[in-house]
C-alpha positions as CSV (number, residue, x, y, z in Angstrom):
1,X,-1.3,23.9,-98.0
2,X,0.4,21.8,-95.3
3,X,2.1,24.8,-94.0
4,X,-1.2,26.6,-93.7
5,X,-2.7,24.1,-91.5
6,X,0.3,24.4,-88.9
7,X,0.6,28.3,-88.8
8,X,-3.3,27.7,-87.4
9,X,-3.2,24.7,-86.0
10,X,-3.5,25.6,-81.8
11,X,-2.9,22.9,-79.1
12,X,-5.5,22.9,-76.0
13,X,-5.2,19.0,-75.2
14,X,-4.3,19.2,-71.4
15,X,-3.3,15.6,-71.8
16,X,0.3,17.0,-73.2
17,X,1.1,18.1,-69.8
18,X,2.1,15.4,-67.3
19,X,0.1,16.1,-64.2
20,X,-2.1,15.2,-61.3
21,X,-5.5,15.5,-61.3
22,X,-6.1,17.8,-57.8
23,X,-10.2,18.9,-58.1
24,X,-12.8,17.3,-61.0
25,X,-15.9,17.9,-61.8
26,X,-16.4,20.9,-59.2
27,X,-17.6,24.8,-59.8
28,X,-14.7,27.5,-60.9
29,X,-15.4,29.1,-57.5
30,X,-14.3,25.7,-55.6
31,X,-11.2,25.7,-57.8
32,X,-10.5,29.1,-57.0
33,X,-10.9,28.5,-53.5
34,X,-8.3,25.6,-53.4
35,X,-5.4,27.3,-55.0
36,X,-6.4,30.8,-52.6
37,X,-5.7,27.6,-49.5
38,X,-3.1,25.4,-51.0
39,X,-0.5,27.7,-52.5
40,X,2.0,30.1,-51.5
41,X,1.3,32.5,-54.1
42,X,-1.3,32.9,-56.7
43,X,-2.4,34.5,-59.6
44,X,-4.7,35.2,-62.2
45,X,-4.6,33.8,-65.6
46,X,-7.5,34.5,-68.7
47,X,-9.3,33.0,-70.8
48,X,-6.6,32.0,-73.5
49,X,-3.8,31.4,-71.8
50,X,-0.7,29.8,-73.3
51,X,1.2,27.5,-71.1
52,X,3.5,25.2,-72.5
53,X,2.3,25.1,-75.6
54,X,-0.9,24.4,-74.7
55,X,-3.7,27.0,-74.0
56,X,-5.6,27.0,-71.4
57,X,-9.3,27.0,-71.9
58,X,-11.0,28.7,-69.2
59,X,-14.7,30.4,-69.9
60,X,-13.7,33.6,-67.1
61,X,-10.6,34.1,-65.6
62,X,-9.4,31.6,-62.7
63,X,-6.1,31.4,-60.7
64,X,-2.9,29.3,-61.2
65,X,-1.1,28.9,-57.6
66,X,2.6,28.3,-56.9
67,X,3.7,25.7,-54.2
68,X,7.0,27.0,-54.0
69,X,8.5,24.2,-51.7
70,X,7.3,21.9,-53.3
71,X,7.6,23.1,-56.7
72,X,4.7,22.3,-58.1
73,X,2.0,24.3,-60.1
74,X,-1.4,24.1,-59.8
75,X,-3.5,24.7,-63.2
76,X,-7.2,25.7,-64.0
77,X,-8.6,24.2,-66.9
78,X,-11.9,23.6,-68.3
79,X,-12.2,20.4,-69.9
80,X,-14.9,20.5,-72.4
81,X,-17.8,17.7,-71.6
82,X,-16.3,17.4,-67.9
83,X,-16.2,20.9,-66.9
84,X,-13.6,22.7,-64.7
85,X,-10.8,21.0,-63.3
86,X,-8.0,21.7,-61.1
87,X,-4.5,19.7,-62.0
88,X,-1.1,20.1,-60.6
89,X,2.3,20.2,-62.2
90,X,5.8,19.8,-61.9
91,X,7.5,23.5,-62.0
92,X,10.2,23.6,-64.2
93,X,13.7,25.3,-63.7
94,X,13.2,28.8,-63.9
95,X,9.3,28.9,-64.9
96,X,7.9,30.7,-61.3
97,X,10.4,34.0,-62.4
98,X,9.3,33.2,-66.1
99,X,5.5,33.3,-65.1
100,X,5.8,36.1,-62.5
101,X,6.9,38.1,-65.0
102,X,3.7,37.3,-67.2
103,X,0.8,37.6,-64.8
104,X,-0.2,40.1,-62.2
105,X,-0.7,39.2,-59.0
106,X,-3.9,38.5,-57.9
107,X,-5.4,40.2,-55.1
């Protein structure tokens, strides 16, 4: 029964990732707007997305942005009773290639 539970169980707690809160309680369209500003390259993640382990619960699709230099990430997320949020990252070895790979740029 144990075994069961795990194959479903799904992780969406934000709070596993060690980050900086960037943007709180603002609209998806300011968060958008931020990373579009503040980040070398950007691109669009959806509803669903698995990061980490953790997915990301967004309610439309938003956009994660690379600061390359300073190698940092900066993540969407939709916290639920607090609304969208915008937190940032440190990128590990290897994960701007790994995530290039997985998303399309966004135009």
């Amino acid at each position: 029964m144990l075994h069961q539970f795990m194959m479903f169980s799904v992780n969406r707690c934000i709070n596993r990732l060690s980050s900086t809160i960037i943007l709180n309680d603002t609209t998806e369209q300011a968060i958008n707007e931020y990373v579009k500003e503040n980040s070398k390259e950007y691109y669009e993640i959806s509803p669903g997305f698995e990061f980490r382990g953790v997915i990301i619960l967004l309610k439309n699709p938003m956009l994660m942005g690379f600061k390359i230099k300073k190698k940092k990430i900066l993540m969407p997320f939709v916290k639920p009773c607090f609304g969208p949020m915008l937190i940032e990252l440190a990128a590990l070895d290897g994960e701007f290639e790994q995530l290039r790979e997985q998303l399309a740029r966004a135009s």
